[in-house]
C-alpha positions in Angstrom: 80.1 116.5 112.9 76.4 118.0 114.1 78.6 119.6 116.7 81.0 120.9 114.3 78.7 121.8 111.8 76.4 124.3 114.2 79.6 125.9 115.1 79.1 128.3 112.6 77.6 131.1 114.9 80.9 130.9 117.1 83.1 132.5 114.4 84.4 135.6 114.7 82.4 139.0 113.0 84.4 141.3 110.6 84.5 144.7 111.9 81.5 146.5 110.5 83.4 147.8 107.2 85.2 145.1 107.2 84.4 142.2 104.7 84.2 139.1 105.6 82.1 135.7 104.4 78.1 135.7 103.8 76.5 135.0 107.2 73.7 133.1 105.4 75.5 131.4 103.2 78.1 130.0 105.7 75.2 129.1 108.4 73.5 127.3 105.2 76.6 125.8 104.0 77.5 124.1 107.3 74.3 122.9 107.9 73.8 121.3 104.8 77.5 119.6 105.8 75.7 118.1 109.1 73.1 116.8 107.2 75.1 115.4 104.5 77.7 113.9 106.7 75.0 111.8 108.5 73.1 111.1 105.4 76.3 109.3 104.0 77.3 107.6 107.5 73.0 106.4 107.4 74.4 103.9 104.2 71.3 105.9 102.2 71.5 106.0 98.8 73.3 109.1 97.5 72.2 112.1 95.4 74.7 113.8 93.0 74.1 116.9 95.1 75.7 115.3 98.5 78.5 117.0 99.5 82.4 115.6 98.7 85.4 116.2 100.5 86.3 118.0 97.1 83.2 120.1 97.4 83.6 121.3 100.8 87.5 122.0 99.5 85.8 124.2 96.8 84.0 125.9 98.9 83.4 129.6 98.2 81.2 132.1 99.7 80.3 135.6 98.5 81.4 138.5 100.7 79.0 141.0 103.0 80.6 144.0 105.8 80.5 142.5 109.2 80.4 138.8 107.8 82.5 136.0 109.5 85.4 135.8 109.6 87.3 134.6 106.8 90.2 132.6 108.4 87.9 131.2 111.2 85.6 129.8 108.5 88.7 128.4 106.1 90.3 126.6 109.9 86.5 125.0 110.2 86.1 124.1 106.1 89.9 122.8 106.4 88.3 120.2 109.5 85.7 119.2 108.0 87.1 118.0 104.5 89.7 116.3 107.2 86.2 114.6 108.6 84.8 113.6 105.3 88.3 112.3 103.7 88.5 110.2 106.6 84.8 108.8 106.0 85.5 108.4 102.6 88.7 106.4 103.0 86.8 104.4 105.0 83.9 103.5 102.7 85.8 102.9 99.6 88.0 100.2 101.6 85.0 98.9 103.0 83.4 98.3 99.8 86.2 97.3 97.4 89.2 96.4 99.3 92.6 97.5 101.0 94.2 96.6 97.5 91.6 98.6 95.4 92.4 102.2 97.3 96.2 101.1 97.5 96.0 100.9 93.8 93.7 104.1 93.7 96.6 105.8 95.4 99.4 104.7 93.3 97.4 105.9 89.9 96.5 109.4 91.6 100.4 109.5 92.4 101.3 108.5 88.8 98.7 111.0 87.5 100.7 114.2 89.7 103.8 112.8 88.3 103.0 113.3 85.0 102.5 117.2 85.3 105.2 117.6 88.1 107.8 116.4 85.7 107.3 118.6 82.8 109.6 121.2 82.7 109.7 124.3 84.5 107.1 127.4 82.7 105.5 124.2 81.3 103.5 122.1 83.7 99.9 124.3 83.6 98.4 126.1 80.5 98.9 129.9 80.0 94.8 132.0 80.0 93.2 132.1 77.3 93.4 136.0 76.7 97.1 137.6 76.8 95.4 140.0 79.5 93.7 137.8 82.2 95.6 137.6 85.0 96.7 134.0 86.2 99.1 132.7 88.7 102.7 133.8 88.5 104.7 130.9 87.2 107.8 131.0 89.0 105.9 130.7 92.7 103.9 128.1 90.9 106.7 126.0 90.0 108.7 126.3 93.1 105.3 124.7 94.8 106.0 122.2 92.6 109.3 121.4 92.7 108.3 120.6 96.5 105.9 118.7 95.9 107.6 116.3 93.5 110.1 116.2 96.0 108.3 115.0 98.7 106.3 112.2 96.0 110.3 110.9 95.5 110.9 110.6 99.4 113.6 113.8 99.6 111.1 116.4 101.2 107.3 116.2 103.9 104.9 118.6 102.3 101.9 118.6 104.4 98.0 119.5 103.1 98.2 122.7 105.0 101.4 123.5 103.0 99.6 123.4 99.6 96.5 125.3 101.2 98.8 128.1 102.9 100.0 128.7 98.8 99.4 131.5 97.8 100.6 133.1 94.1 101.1 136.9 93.0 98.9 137.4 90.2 100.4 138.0 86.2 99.8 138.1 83.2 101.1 137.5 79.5 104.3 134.3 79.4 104.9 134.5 83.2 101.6 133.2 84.5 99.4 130.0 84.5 96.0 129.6 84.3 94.4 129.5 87.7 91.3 127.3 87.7 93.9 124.2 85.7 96.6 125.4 88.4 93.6 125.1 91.8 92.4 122.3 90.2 95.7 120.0 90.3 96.7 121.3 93.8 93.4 119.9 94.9 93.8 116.5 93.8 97.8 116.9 95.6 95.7 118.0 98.5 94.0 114.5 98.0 97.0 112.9 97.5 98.4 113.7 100.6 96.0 113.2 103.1 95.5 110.0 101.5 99.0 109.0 102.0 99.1 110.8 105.9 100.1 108.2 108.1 
């Protein structure tokens, strides 16, 4: 993870009016992951502030000419939520039991479900004003028919699937909100790699 984390000044440069992530910001980020990482492997007691597989999956760093790269950085960000998914798994078993995370599992599952199987143009809440744009519900939906396919055995969706998404933006009836809409495919993100065999 150190090793991972310092890697930061191998990424790729934007061309120079070109944008591409915050140098600073990225350097800082990652290096804050290293010393999270080991701070949660040391058994230390945590801060609220210590990063989260979900954090590092929220990620989002403001934008300069000549900054890195932004798919370099997003391939590194997509590892190391891999990493600390893996280190997570491992310390809720750890603490409470193969049955508690089992059962963990099967409520996150139950709690897709419940939006997946609302109808189509239904599963997300439209913005709040007619003119902000959102995600366009039919792309939307059709990531979500997938998805509830796989959870019922007839299709393999993969994290990288639901990170590869991407949505035209709308407006008015056709679209859905987008921070309700990131927000649930985060926790199928979760889902998934929780369920990877």
């Amino acid at each position: 993870m150190k090793h991972q984390a310092e890697s930061s000044g191998e990424f790729r440069r934007a061309g120079a009016q070109e944008k591409g992530y915050s140098v600073a910001a990225v350097d800082s980020f990652f290096t804050r992951l290293a010393d999270d990482y080991e701070l949660i492997l040391s058994g230390s007691e945590l801060g609220k502030d210590v990063h989260t597989s979900c954090t590092v999956r929220e990620a989002v760093f403001e934008s300069e000419k000549g900054g890195y790269a932004p798919d370099d950085v997003d391939a590194a960000l997509d590892k190391v939520e891999d990493r600390f998914c893996e280190l997570e798994r491992h310390l809720y078993v750890q603490r409470y039991g193969q049955l508690a995370w089992d059962q963990a599992v099967e409520e996150l599952r139950e709690l897709l479900l419940g939006r997946l199987e609302r109808p189509a143009g239904q599963r997300f809440r439209r913005p709040a004003k007619r003119l902000t744009k959102g995600y366009f519900t039919k792309e939307v939906d059709a990531l979500c028919e997938r998805l509830l396919s796989h959870l019922k055995g007839a299709d393999v969706l993969t994290p990288a699937d639901i990170r590869a998404a991407a949505f035209s933006p709308a407006t008015g009836d056709i679209c859905y909100e987008e921070t309700q809409v990131d927000a649930f495919l985060g926790r199928a993100i979760e889902y998934l790699k929780d369920t990877a065999q």
